[in-house]
C-alpha positions in Angstrom: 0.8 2.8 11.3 0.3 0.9 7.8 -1.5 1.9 4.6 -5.5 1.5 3.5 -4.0 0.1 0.6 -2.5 -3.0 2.2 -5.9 -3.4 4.3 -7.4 -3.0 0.5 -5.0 -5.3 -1.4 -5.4 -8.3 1.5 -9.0 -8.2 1.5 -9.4 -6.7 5.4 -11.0 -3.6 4.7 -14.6 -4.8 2.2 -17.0 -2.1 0.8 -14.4 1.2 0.4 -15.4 3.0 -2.7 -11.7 1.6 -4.3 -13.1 -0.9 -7.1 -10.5 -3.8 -7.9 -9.2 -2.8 -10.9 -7.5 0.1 -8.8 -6.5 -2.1 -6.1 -5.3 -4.8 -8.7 -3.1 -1.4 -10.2 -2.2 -0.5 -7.0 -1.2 -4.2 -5.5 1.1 -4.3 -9.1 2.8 -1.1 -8.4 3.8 -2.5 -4.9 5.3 -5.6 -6.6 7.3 -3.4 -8.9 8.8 -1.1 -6.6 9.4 -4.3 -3.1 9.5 -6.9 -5.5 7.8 -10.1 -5.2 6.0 -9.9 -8.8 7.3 -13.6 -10.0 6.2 -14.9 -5.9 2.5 -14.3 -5.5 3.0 -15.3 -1.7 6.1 -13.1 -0.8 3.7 -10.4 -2.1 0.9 -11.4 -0.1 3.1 -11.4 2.9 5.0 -8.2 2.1 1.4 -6.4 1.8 0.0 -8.3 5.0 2.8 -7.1 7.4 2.1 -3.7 5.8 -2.0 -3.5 7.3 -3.3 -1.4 10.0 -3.7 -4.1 12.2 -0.1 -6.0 11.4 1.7 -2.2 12.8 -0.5 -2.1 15.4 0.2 -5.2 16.4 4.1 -4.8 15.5 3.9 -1.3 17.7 2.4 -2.9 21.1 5.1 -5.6 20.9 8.0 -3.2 20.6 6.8 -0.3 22.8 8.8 3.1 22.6 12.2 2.9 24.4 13.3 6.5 26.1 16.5 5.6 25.4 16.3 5.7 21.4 15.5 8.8 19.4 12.9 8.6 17.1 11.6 11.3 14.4 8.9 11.0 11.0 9.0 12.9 8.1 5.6 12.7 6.3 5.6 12.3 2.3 3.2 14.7 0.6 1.8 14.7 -3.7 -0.4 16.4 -5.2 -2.1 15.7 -8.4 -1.8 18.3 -11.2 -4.7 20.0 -10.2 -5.5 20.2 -6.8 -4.8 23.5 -6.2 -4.1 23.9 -2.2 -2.2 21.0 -2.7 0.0 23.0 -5.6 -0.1 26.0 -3.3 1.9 24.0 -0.2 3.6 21.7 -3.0 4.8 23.9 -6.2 5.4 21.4 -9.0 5.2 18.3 -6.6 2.7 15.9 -8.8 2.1 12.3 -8.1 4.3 9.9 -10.5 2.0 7.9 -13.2 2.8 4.6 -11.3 1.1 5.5 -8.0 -1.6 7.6 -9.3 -4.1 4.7 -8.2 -3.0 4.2 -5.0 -2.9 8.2 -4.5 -6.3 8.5 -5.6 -7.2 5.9 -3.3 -6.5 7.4 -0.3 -7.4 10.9 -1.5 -11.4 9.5 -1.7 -12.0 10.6 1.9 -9.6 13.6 1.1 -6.5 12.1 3.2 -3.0 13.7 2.4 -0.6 10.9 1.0 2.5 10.2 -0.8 1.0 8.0 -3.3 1.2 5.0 -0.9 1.1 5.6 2.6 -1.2 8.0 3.7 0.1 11.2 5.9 -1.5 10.1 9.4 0.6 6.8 9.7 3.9 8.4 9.2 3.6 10.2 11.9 5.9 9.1 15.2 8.2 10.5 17.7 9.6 13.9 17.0 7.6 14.6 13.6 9.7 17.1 11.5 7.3 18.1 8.7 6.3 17.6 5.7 8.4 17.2 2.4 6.8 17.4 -1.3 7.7 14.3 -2.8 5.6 11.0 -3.4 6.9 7.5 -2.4 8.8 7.3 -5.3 10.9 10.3 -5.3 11.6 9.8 -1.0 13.9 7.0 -2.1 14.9 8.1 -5.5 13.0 5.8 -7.7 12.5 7.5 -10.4 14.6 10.8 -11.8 12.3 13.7 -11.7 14.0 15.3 -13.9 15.0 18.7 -14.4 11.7 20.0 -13.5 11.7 17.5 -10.1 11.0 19.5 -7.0 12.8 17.2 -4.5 16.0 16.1 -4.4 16.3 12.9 -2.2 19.9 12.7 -1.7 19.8 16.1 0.0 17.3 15.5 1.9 18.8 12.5 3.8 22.7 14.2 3.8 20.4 17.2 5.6 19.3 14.7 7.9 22.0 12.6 8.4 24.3 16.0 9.5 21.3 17.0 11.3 21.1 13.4 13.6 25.2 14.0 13.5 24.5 17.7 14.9 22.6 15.9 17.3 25.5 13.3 18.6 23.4 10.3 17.2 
């Protein structure tokens, strides 16, 4: 359902308690990880189609089709000292590089992974919840040995599970 932080970085959303130095930081961390740092207007249009209003748009013109399966995960982080979050997310803490864009969508105390909050991931069968931020859902960065998700399982889980499933 897009991201605040696209809504933030393209000006459609004015007065959020975000200043623009995190939106700058978060809009910078986009480029890294999508690209689009040496095109100022490939980034503009990668965070545009990424808004609130561009999905909702993008979901009434390609309705649900009964015919096609669909299912969400939703990405969950924590920062180091959010306790409930520590107590569903042992270990799980947000990576340095999307800390702003975590702590902007934490302001009105929304779950996220660091990017997209947890309410727009949401579609179809929904199958939980898994402790990683953005980052570590597509293996961006090695956690390490003390990483608490491991991406690679995750999608061969999923992949026998759709296979399970005849898909």
């Amino acid at each position: 359902h897009g991201t605040l932080l696209a809504d933030l970085a393209t000006g459609v959303v004015e007065g959020h308690p975000a200043s623009a130095i995190w939106v700058d930081l978060s809009a910078s961390v986009f480029a890294l990880f999508f690209g689009g740092a040496d095109d100022e207007l490939s980034l503009v249009e990668a965070m545009s189609s990424l808004t609130t209003n561009a999905l909702a748009e993008l979901n009434e013109l390609a309705p649900d089709d009964d015919a096609v399966y669909y299912a969400s995960w939703t990405g969950e982080t924590c920062s180091r000292f959010d306790e409930a979050c520590q107590a569903e997310c042992p270990g799980e803490t947000v990576h340095p590089l999307l800390a702003a864009g975590f702590t902007i969508l934490r302001l009105d105390g929304t779950p996220n992974d660091g990017m997209v909050p947890a309410s727009s991931t949401i579609w179809g069968d929904h199958r939980g919840t898994v402790c990683a931020d953005h980052a570590d859902q597509v293996g961006l960065f090695a956690d390490g040995e003390t990483g608490t998700y491991d991406h690679l399982a995750f999608y061969r889980s999923e992949l026998r599970r759709l296979a399970d499933r005849g898909l």
